[in-house]
Residue, then its C-alpha position, 0 to 999 in steps of 0.5 A: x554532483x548533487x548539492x543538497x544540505x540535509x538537516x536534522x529535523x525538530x519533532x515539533x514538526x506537524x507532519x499531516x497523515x495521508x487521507x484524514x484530518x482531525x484523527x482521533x486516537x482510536x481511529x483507522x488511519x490511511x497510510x502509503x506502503x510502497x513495500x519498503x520505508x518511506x522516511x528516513x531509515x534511523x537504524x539497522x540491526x542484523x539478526x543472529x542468523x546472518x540472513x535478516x536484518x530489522x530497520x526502524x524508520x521515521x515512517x513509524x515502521x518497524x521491518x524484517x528483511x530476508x536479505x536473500x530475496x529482498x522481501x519484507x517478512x515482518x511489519x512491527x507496529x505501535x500506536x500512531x498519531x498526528x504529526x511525528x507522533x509515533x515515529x521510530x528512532x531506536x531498537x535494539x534485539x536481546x541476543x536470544x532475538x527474544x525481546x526487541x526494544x523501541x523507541x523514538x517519537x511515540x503516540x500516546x495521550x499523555x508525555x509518559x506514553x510518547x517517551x516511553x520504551x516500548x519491548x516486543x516479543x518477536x515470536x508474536x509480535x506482540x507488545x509485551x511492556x512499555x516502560x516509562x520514566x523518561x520525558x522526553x522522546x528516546x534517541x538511542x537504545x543499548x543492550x548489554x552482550x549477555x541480555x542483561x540490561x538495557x540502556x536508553x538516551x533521551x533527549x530529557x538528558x538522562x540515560x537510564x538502565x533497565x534490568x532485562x532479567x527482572x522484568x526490565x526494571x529501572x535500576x539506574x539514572x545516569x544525569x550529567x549531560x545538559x542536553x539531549x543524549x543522541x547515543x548510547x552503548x553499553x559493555x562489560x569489562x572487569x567485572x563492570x558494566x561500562x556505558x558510554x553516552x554521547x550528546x548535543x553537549x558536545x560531550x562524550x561520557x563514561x559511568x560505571x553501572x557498578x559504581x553508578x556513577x560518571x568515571x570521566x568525559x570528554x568535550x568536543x567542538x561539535x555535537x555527538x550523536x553516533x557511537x560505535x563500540x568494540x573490545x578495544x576501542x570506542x568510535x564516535x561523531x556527530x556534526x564534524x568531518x571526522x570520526x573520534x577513536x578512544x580507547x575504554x578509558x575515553x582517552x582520544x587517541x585519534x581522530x579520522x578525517x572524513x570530506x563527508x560528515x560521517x554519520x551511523x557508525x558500526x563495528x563489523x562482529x569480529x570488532x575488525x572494521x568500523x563502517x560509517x555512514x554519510x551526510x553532507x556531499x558526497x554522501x559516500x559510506x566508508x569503511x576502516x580497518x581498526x587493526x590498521x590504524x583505521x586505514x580507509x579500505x573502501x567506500x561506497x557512493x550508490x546512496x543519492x542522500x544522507x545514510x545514517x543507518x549502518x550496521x555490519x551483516x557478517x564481518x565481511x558484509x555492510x548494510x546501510x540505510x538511506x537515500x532519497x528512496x529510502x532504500x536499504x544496500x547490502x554491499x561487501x565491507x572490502x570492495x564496496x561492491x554491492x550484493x543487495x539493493x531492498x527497496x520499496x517500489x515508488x519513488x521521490x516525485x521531482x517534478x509534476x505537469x499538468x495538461x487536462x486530464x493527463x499529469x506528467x512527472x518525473x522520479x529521477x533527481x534534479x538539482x534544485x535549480x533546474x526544478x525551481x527554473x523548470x529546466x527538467x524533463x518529464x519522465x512519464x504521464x498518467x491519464x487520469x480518464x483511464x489511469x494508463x501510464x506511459x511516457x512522455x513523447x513531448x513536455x512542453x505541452x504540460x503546464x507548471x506553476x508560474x513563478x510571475x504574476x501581473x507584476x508580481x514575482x517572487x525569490x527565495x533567500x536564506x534565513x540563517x537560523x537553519x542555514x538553509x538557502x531558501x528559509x525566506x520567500x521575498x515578495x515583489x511588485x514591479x521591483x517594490x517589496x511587499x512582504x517576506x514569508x519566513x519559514x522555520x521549525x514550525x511551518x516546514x524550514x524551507x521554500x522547495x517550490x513555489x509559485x502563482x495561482x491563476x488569480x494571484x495567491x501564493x502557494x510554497x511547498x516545504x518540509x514535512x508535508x507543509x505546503x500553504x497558501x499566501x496572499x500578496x503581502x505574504x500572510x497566511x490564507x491556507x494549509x493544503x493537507x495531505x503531503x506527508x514529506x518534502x514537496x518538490x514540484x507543482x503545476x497549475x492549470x485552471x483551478x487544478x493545482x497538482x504536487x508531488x513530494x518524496x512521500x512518493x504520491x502526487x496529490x490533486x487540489x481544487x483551487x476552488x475551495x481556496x477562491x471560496x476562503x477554506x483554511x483547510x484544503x484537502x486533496x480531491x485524489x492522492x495517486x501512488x504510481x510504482x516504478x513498475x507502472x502500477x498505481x493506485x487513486x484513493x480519496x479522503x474517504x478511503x474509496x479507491x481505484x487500482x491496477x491490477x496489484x496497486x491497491x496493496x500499497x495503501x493500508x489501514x493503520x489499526x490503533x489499538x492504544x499505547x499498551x499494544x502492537x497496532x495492526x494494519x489492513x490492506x485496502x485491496x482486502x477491503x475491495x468489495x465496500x470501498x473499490x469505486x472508480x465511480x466516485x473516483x471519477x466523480x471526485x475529480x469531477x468536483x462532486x461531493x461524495x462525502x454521503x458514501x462515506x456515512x454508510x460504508x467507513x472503515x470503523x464500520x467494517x472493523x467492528x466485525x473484527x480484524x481477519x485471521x491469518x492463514x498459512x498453507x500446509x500442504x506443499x507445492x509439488x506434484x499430485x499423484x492422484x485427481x483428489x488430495x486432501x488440501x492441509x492450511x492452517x487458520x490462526x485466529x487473531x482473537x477476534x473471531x473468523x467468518x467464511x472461510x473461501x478456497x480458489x483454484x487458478x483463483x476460481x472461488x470453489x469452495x465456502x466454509x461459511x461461519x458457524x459451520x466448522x470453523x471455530x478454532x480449536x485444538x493445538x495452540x501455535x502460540x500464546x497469542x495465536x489460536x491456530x488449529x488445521x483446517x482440510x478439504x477434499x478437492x479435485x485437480x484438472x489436469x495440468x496447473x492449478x494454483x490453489x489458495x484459501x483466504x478466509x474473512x473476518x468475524x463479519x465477513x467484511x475484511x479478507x485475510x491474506x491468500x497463500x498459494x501453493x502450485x500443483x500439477x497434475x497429469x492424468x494418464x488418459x484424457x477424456x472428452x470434458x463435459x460441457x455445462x450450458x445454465x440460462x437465467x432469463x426474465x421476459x414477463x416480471x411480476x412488475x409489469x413496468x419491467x417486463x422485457x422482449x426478448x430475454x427468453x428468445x436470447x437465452x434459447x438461442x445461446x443454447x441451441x447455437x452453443x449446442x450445435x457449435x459446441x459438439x465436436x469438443x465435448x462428451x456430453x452437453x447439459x442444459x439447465x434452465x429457469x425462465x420467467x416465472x421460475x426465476x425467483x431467488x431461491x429457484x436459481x438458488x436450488x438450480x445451481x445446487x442441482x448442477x454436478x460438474x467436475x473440475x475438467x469439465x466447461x461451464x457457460x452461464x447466460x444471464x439475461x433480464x433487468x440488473x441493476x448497479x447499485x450506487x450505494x455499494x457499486x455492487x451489481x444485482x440481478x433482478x429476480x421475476x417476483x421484484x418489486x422496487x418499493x426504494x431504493x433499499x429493496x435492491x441489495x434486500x432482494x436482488x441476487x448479489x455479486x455474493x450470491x452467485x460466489x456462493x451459487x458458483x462454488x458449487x460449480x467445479x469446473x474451472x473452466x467457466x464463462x459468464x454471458x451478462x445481458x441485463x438492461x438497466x430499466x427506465x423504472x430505475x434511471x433516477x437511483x442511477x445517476x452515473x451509467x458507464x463507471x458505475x457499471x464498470x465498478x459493478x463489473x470489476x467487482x462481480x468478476x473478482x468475486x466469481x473469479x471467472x471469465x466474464x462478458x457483460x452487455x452496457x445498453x441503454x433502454x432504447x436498445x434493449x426494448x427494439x432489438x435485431x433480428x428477434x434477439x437482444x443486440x449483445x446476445x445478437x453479437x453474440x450468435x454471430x461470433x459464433x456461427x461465423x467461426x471460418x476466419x479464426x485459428x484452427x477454426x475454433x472459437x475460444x473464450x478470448x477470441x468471443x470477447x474480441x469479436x463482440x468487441x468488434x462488432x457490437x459497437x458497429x451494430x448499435x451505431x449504425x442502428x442506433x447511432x450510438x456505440x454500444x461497449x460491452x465489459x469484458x473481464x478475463x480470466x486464467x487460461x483459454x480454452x475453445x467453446x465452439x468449431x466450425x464444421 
């Protein structure tokens, strides 16, 4: 059984935000979003269609559910700030689902704004109005059966009515309590609008709205602040083990004991069964037949901690919210079995390990206890060289934090004033007391791990993201910032002091800066790992590093003040300015990376505006014809749209650039959406092609959203593809401190062994290629405007000459012949970019594509490029994203590039040789993928036996395979 006491949080709590300090209101903020909440869960609403259900959560979120699928369907957001500020309590839906009311803990400048009533449309979206007359934060909101009014209860005491049907003026304030009023319903009977509040008074209250005034109440020995209300009866609890029955004259006429402290109660629609939520153990969830005297009829125990947000899906189906992962059950009311489980894909970080560059962790529940006497075991390790999970074979290895130091020791005690165990910190030498650190509303309540660093300071991490560093005699040294929830687990090694907390992240400090007297530390990396192994890394400057899909659960929260819905913007739409694995690695190598963060921020690149959204017309299905007419719709937000791209099997093949037929006009979809249809003529290759379209922001710095549909096509005759060789090669630059040996040798010897390799599998084959003097940038610009493929047929592009990997942006460059490098600023000036050829290449059809890359870094520029294998790595990752084809890129020191084998250049030597050597591969065809292995292989052993050193070529592969060359 899991013994752990949950409590009631005050807001005067300063919980710290992700990855900033100092945050100003209009700034972008950063924020984790694991795909479900991240805090407690404080209510649960069903829609009127029985298939979506909206939550409202102490992570400052607002959600819609597809029940069905689980999936996310809608984010509402507000303004957010420091601390609890912006933090959701209440919602409540108008029965025509026209207009949704919040309220809670919310952002603003001034009192008024941070008690206020925000009320959305839910058609856009939109914030509508923000009603302000309360003082204190609202803790529960009531809408009448008919839409008419609405009831708020604050913690100001007061309970305030609001005419919905004229424009949601006040009409009413109802005082009386003393405290603050936790919960609040209201309904009609006799021709009266009744409305029943209940407190921290430990007093339940009716009024009548018609008489506007209080008919009676009730007080309890314990607080109130959960109601439930049906045609008969009226249901209430708070802090005691039992749940309170009136009738609607608030006469008790029974009480249901409970061995939990129930929690969120909630009347099934046919008013038959009451569902009530759980606190203390065992955080089990019941429901009661009210037709039978509340008769228990079932329960439900999947819920690992305390559950206070309950409502009924149809009368037969409960939802409740809550658990240690803050997960969402749907479950049947008279079995208890569950239907649905919606969560979000991380999980609590219980415990942390360190050992060099490996940090291991686990995300199953541990008792208390055991974390403290690091008894648990380890679940899984990331490597933070490569950023491989996997799991851990043996735990014993990876250090912790040490609870003793040189005499000192140090254990936990309660304090009384919050009832928790560990409130005080007792501080030992050699038996002697030197000094107690107490903990209460202001510094996180408790001490859920704590320890020694390496040269006696004392770190303790609590609630709410507070995690602090102390001296010997117990004061205050200081504030690690970053964590956001409760911090579970530490380990130190060296100067390295690595957290995980139920915020779901693990989080890197450098102990250094608390040696060098910082008050104010904050993390070198943050690090989310998915319970599917996906992960991302980012810094406080919002450069990141991710798998595959991990970059999607970090967002930019758009503030955009008090009055309006916030918006929000992946940072895997960002990719292209803040996708660093270079400063991720120079981060963890204690360098300061903070002159990145001068010339690319987000509020730089949300000056060109937020994206658009787009939504596809056109059906997946089957095409009956090569050539369709592609249908979307682009919906600009009001601030304004750039390229429009269309991808096939993410292949970029089509860019609408800005200025040229993309301004929205016609039909309106809503009055706050400018949305009109956008067709383009495209053609299909036979089988599967996945087709989406994504389009950018006013200033072509932000990416929208990318819908995708699938359409398969199946030609009735299937000819021979034609085969499409280009060659972009530099030996003899204007600049003659760049001039190269054997890039032109390189690029004919690809074509004439391709060509011979090749023949049997194609119709045609066709060569284009610029050399030397007649590789200028906008020659290879009318060079691929020249090129007519269809999207069947193959297309092999060989680059060699001098590139470049630019360490302002990470951004790779190729070097045409006519550059010359005056500084650093000349390269991205006029340098052919990773955006170039995605333009260039969208006039290529075909889907089949490879991109041969052998561009040695020359001496002239060895001191613009201070790091060689990671930056390279970003430049790649970045170039094969943007040009959605298949890619091989050579990595070679100078030394290699200027002697050569054999006449070539020694990648395009491996090159040669993988495929004149085709007798050992499968049907003796050599594809895409079958070339990057063997260049993998042997590349490596060429330059180590020459050279004495391993070369390693990138390669980045996309979509299917497909053969490029026989044997005969």
């Amino acid at each position: 059984m899991k013994q752990r006491l949950y409590k009631f949080i005050p807001l005067s709590v300063f919980i710290f935000l992700l990855a900033v300090s100092n945050v100003l209101a209009d700034d972008p903020i950063l924020t984790l979003d694991t795909g479900g909440h991240m805090a407690a869960i404080k209510k649960i609403i069903t829609m009127k269609d029985g298939k979506h259900i909206i939550s409202a959560s102490d992570d400052k979120t607002i959600r819609i559910w597809d029940i069905e699928t689980g999936i996310e369907t809608q984010k509402i957001l507000g303004q957010i700030s420091g601390g609890g500020e912006g933090k959701i309590f209440a919602i409540a839906l108008t029965p025509d689902e026209r207009w949704l009311a919040v309220g809670g803990y919310l952002a603003g400048e001034s009192n008024e704004d941070k008690s206020a009533i925000r009320i959305y449309d839910l058609t856009t979206g939109k914030l509508s109005k923000v009603l302000k007359s309360h003082n204190n934060k609202i803790e529960d909101l009531s809408i009448s059966n008919d839409g008419r009014y609405l009831v708020s209860g604050s913690s100001d005491s007061t309970v305030k009515v609001w005419d919905i049907n004229n424009n949601f003026s006040l009409v009413s304030t109802l005082s009386g309590h003393t405290t603050a009023v936790f919960a609040v319903a209201i309904f009609k009977e006799d021709n009266d609008y009744k409305i029943v509040s209940a407190g921290d008074d430990n007093k339940l209250k009716l009024w009548s709205l018609n008489e506007n005034k209080e008919l009676i109440s009730y007080t309890h020995s314990d607080k109130l602040r959960f109601l439930a209300v049906n045609e008969k009866y009226i249901a209430t609890c708070g802090f005691g083990k039992e749940i309170l029955i009136f009738n609607h004259k608030l006469i008790n006429i029974q009480n249901i004991g409970s061995i939990t402290v129930p929690k969120g109660l909630s009347f099934s629609p046919d008013g038959k069964l009451l569902a009530a939520g759980a606190s203390s153990p065992p955080r089990t969830c019941y429901v009661y037949d009210s037709t039978d005297n509340f008769k228990k009829i079932s329960s439900f125990d999947k819920h690992d901690n305390v559950t206070m947000a309950v409502t009924f899906v149809d009368n037969h189906t409960v939802a409740t919210g809550g658990g240690d992962n803050k997960e969402i059950y749907i479950w049947d009311a008279y079995t208890g079995i569950e239907k649905k489980l919606i969560k979000g894909h991380g999980n609590t970080i219980w415990l942390v390990g360190i050992k060099g560059k490996e940090i291991a962790f686990r995300t199953t529940f541990l008792p208390f206890n055991e974390i403290r006497k690091h008894l648990g075991d380890f679940e899984k390790k990331i490597n933070l060289e490569t950023f491989t999970v996997s799991k851990v074979t043996d735990d014993q290895e990876y250090k912790r934090i040490e609870k003793n130091y040189q005499g000192f020791s140090l254990k936990h005690r309660p304090n009384g004033q919050y009832g928790y165990q560990d409130s005080m910190l007792q501080i030992t030498e050699n038996g002697k007391d030197r000094g107690l650190i107490i903990r209460d509303a202001t510094n996180g309540y408790r001490h859920c791990i704590y320890g020694f660093t390496g040269f006696g300071a004392i770190i303790s991490g609590g609630l709410n993201g507070f995690l602090t560093a102390y001296d010997s005699q117990g004061q205050k040294t200081a504030s690690f910032i970053g964590h956001t929830g409760q911090i579970w687990a530490a380990a130190i090694e060296g100067d390295t002091l690595v957290t995980g907390s139920d915020d779901q992240t693990i989080r890197i400090w450098d102990l250094k800066e608390l040696k060098a007297g910082k008050i104010k530390i904050y993390p070198m990396l943050s690090i989310f790992i998915s319970d599917d192994n996906e992960w991302v890394t980012w810094t406080n400057e919002g450069f990141f590093n991710a798998s595959k899909n991990g970059a999607r659960y970090i967002t930019y929260h758009i503030n955009k003040g008090s009055d309006n819905a916030a918006g929000n913007v992946t940072v895997d739409k960002l990719y292209n300015s803040f996708y660093r694995p270079d400063l991720i690695e120079a981060r963890l190598n204690i360098k300061d990376i903070s002159q990145y963060a001068k010339d690319i921020n987000i509020n730089q690149l949300l000056k060109g505006g937020l994206p658009p959204r787009v939504e596809m017309i056109t059906a997946s299905g089957t095409a009956q014809t090569k050539d369709i007419k592609l249908k979307a719709r682009l919906c600009d937000t009001g601030e304004g749209i750039g390229d429009v791209t269309m991808y096939i099997n993410d292949v970029p093949v089509s860019i609408e650039q800005s200025g040229r037929g993309i301004t929205i006009k016609g039909s309106k979809q809503s009055k706050e959406l400018n949305c009109a249809d956008f067709e383009k003529l495209i053609s299909l290759q036979q089988g599967t092609n996945k087709i989406g379209i994504m389009a950018m922001n006013k200033g072509n710095t932000i990416e929208s959203n990318k819908p995708e549909i699938e359409l398969i096509y199946k030609s009735k005759t299937i000819e021979k593809p034609d085969l499409h060789i280009m060659t972009i090669a530099i030996n003899k630059y204007n600049d003659i401190d760049l001039r190269l040996k054997y890039s032109v040798n390189d690029a004919n010897g690809i074509i004439e062994t391709i060509k011979k390799r090749s023949a049997p599998l194609f119709n045609k084959i066709h060569v284009y290629s610029i050399h030397d003097k007649e590789a200028t940038k906008n020659n290879i610009q009318k060079m691929f405007e020249q090129i007519k493929t269809s999207s069947d047929d193959v297309f092999i592009l060989f680059i060699a000459g001098h590139g470049i990997t630019y360490q302002k942006d990470g951004s790779y460059y190729y070097i045409p012949v006519d550059f010359r490098y005056t500084s650093n600023e000349a390269i991205p000036i006029t340098g052919v970019s990773i955006d170039d050829f995605k333009r260039y290449l969208t006039n290529i059809k075909a889907l089949k594509s490879l991109l041969l890359v052998d561009t040695c870094n020359s001496g002239s520029f060895s001191e613009a490029i201070a790091s060689r294998g990671m930056l390279e790595k970003t430049a790649v990752n970045k170039l094969t994203r943007a040009i959605g084809r298949s890619t091989i890129v050579a990595s070679s020191k100078d030394q290699v590039a200027l002697e050569g084998i054999e006449g070539h250049g020694v990648f395009t030597f491996s090159v040669l040789k993988a495929f004149n050597g085709l007798g050992n591969y499968k049907n003796n065809q050599l594809t895409i993928n079958a070339l990057a292995t063997i260049v993998e292989e042997t590349l490596p052993e060429i330059t180590m036996k020459k050279w004495g050193y391993e070369q390693i070529p990138q390669k980045n592969l996309q979509g299917m395979d497909f053969p490029i060359g026989v044997t005969f």
